[in-house]
BALOBA-1460 file (C-alpha; in Angstrom, 3 decimals):
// residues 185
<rec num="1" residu="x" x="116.267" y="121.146" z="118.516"/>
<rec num="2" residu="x" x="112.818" y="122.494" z="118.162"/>
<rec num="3" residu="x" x="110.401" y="119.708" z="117.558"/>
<rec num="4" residu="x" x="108.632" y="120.133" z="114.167"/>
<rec num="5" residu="x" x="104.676" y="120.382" z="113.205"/>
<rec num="6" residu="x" x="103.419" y="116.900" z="112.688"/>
<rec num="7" residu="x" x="104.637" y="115.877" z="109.043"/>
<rec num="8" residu="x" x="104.508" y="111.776" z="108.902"/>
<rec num="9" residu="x" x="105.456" y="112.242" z="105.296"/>
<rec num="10" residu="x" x="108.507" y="113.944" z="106.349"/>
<rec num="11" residu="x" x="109.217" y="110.891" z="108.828"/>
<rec num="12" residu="x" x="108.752" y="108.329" z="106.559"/>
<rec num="13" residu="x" x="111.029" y="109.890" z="103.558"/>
<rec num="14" residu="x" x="113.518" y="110.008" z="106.145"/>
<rec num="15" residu="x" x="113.234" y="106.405" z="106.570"/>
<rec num="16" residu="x" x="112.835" y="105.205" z="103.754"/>
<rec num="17" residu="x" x="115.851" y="107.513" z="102.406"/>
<rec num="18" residu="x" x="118.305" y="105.344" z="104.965"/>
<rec num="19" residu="x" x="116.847" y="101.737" z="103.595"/>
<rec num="20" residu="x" x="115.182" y="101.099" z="106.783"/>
<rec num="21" residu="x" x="112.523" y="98.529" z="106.819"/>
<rec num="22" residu="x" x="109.485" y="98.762" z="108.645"/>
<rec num="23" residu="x" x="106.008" y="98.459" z="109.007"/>
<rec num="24" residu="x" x="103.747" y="101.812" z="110.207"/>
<rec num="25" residu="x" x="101.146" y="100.385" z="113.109"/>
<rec num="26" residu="x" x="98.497" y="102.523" z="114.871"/>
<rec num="27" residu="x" x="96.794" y="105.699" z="114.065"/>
<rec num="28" residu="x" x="98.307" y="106.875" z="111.561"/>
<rec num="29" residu="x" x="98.055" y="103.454" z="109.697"/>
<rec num="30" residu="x" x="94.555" y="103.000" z="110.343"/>
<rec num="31" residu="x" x="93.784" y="106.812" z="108.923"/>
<rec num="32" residu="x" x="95.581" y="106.118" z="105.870"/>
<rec num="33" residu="x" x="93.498" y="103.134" z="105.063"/>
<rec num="34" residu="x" x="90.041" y="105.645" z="105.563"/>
<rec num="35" residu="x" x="90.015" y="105.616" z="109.565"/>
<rec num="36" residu="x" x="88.069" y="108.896" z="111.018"/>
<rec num="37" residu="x" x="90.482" y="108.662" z="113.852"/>
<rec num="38" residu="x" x="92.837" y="111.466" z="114.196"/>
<rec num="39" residu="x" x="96.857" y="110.740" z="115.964"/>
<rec num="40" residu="x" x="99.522" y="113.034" z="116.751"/>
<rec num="41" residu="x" x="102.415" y="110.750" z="116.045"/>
<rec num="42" residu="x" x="103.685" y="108.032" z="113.430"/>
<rec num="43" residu="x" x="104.306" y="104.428" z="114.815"/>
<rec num="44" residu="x" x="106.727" y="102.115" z="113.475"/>
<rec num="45" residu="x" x="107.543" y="99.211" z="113.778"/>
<rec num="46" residu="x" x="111.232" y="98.560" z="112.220"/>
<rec num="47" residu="x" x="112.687" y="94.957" z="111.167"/>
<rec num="48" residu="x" x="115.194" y="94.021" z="114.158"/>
<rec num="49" residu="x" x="118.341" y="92.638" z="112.223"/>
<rec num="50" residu="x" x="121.106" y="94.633" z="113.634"/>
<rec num="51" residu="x" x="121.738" y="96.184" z="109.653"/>
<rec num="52" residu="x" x="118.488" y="97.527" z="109.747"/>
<rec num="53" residu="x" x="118.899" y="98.865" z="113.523"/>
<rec num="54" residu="x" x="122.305" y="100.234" z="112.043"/>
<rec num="55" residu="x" x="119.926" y="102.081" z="109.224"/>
<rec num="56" residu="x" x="117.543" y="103.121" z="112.129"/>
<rec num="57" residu="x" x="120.399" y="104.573" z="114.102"/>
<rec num="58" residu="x" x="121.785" y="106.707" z="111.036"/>
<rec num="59" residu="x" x="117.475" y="108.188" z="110.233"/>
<rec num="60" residu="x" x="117.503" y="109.094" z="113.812"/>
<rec num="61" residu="x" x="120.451" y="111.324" z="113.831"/>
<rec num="62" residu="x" x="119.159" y="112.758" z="110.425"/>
<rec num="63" residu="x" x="115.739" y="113.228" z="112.469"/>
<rec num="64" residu="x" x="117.440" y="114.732" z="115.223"/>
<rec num="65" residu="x" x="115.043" y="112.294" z="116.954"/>
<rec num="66" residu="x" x="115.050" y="112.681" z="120.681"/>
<rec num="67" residu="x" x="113.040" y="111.314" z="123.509"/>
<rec num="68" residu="x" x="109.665" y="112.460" z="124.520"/>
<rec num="69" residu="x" x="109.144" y="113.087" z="128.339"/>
<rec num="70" residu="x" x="106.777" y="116.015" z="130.163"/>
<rec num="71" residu="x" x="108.541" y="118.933" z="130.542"/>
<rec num="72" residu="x" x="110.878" y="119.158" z="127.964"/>
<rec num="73" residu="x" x="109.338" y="120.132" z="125.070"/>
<rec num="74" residu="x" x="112.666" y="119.856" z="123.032"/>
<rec num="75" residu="x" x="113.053" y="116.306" z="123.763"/>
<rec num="76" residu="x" x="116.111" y="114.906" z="125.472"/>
<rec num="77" residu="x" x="119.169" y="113.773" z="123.775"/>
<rec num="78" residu="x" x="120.142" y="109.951" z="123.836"/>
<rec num="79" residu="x" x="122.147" y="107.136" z="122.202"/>
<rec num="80" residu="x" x="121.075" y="104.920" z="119.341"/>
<rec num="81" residu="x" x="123.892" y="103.347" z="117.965"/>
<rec num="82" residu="x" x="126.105" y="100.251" z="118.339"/>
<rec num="83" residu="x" x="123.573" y="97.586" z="119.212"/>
<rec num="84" residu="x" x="121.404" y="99.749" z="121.907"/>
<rec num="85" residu="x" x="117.901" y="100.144" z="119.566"/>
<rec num="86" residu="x" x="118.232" y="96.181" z="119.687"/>
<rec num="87" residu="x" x="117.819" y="95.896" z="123.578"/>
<rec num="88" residu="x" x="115.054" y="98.447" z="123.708"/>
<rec num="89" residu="x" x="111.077" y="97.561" z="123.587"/>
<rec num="90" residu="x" x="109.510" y="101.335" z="123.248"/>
<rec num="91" residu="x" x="110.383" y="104.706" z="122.323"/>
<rec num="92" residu="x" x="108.369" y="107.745" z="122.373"/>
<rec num="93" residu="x" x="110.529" y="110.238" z="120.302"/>
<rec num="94" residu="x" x="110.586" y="113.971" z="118.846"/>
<rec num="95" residu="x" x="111.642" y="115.071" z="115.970"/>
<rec num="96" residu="x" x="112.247" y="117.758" z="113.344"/>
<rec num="97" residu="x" x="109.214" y="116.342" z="111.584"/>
<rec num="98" residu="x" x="107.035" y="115.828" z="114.495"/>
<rec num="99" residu="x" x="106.883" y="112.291" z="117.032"/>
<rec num="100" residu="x" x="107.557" y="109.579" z="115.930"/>
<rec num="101" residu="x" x="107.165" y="106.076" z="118.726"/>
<rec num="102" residu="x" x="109.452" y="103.249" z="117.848"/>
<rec num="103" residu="x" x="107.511" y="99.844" z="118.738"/>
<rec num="104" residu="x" x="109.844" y="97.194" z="118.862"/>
<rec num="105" residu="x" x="107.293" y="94.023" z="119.293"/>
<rec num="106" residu="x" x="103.566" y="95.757" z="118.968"/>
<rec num="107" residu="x" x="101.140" y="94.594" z="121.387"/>
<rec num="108" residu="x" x="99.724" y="91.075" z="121.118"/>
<rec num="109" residu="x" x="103.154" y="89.914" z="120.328"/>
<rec num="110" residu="x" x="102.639" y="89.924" z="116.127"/>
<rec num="111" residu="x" x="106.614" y="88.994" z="114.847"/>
<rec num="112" residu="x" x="107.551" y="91.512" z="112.129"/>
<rec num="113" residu="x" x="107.608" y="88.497" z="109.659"/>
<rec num="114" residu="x" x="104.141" y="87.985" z="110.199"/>
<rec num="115" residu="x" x="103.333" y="91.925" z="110.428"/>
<rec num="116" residu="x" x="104.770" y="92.373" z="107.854"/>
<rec num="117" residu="x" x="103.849" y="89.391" z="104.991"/>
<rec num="118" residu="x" x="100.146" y="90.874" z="105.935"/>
<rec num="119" residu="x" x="101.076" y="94.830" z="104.873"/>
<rec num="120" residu="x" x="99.968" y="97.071" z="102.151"/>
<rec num="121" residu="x" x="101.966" y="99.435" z="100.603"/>
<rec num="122" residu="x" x="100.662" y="103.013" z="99.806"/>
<rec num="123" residu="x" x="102.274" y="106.512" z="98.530"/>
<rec num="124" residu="x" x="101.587" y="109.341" z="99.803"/>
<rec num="125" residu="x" x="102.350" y="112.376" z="97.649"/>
<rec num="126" residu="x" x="105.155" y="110.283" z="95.798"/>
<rec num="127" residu="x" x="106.496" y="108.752" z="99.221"/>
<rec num="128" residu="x" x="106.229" y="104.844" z="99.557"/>
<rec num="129" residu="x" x="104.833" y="103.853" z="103.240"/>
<rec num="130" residu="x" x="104.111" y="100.326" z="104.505"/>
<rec num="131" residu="x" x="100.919" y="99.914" z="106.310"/>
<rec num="132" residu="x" x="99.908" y="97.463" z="108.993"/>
<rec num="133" residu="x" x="96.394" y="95.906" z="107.761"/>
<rec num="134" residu="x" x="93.263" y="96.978" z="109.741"/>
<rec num="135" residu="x" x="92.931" y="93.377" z="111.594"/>
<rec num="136" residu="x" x="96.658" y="93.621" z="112.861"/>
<rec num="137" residu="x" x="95.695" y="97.018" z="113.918"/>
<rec num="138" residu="x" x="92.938" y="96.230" z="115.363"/>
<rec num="139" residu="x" x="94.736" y="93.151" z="117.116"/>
<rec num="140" residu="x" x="97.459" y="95.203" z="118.527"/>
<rec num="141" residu="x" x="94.918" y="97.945" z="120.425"/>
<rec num="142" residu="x" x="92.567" y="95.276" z="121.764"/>
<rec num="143" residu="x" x="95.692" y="93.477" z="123.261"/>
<rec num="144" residu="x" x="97.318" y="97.108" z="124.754"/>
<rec num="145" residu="x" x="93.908" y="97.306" z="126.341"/>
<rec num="146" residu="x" x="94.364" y="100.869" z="126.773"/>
<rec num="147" residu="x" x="91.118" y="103.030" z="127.986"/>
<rec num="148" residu="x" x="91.336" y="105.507" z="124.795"/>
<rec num="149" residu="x" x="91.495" y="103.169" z="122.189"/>
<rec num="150" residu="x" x="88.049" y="101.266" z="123.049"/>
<rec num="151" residu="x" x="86.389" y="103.493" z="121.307"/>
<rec num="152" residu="x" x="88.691" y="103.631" z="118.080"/>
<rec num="153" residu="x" x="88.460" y="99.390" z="118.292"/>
<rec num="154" residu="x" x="84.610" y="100.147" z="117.510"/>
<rec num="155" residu="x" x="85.460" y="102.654" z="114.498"/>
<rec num="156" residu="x" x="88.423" y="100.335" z="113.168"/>
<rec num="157" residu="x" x="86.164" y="97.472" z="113.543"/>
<rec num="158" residu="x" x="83.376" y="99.235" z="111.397"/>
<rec num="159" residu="x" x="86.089" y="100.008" z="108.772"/>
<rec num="160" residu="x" x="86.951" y="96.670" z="108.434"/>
<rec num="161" residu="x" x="83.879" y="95.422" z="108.151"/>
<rec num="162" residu="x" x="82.965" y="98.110" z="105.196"/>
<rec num="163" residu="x" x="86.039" y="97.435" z="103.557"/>
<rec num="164" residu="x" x="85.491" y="93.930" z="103.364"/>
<rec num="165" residu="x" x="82.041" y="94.759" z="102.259"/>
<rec num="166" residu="x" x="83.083" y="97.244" z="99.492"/>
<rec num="167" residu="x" x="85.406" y="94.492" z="98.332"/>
<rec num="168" residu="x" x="82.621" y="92.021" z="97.658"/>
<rec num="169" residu="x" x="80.818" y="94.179" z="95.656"/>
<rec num="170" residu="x" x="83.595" y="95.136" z="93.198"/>
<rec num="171" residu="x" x="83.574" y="93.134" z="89.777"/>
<rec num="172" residu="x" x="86.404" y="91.051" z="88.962"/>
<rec num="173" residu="x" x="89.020" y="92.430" z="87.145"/>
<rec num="174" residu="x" x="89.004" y="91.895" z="83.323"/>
<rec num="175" residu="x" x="91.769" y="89.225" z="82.196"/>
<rec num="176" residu="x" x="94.109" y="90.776" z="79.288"/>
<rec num="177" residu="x" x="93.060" y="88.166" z="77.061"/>
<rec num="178" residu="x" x="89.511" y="89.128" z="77.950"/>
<rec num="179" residu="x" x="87.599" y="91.003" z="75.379"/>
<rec num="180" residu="x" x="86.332" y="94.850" z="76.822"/>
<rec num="181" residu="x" x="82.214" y="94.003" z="77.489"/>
<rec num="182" residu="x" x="82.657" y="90.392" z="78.365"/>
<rec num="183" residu="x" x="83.692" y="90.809" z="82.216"/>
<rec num="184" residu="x" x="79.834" y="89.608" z="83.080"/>
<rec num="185" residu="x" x="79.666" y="86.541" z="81.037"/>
């Protein structure tokens, strides 16, 4: 297999093709939500019920996913079926459509209930994604701690904060049974 060019659309149809559930985390969430940060890979965070896993198993095979390490560019081959994805806390994978990092249990410990009861759904050209919101985002990097994503807490914070901002100064909707004009009585 020769990895792909980055394509998280391509990912995510896969996916979502196979009836996996999941919720996207990191980089890639936060930049489709307006973050100026730029990633390399698509993190997800999948629903661990062994059907879903089963689901998982049958994308990755489609994805020709393979695991990431120095050295081999192509990835190296490895097993995904019958129970394993359920005992595992981290992959870093390749695939046809570029990588792709499985995060079982994201940083800070968020369940996938919780994760994902606090997601927004987008599509991106015509494919359905679920999205982590910016404060679980947020969360998750501040509890990895990691030296390269101080500086991407400061931007996500920022976003947040202007999001929450832009949403205050939007009028509320019109009601249906509201007549057109009357929104500011």
């Amino acid at each position: 297999m020769t990895p792909g060019r980055f394509d998280p659309v391509g990912i995510i149809e896969v996916l979502n093709r196979h009836g996996v559930d999941y919720v996207i985390i990191g980089g890639f969430a936060a930049a489709a939500q307006g973050s100026s940060l730029s990633t390399g890979d698509v993190d997800v965070t999948p629903e661990r019920s062994p059907e879903n896993l089963a689901r998982l198993s049958k994308a990755l095979t489609e994805l020709d996913a393979r695991i990431r390490v120095a050295g081999a560019p192509e990835g190296l081959p490895f097993s995904h079926g019958g129970g394993i994805l359920l005992g595992i806390g981290l992959l870093n994978l390749t695939t046809l459509h570029g990588d792709l990092d499985l995060v079982m249990e994201p940083a800070g410990g968020t369940p996938y209930g919780e994760l994902r009861s606090r997601a927004l759904t987008i599509h991106v050209h015509g494919v359905k994604m679920t999205l982590a919101g910016l404060d679980d985002i947020i969360d998750s990097k501040a509890a990895a701690n990691r030296p390269k994503n101080q500086e991407g807490l400061r931007v996500l914070r920022e976003l947040r904060d202007q999001v929450a901002r832009d949403s205050l100064d939007e009028p509320e909707p019109r009601r249906p049974d509201q007549p057109a004009g009357s929104e500011d009585r």
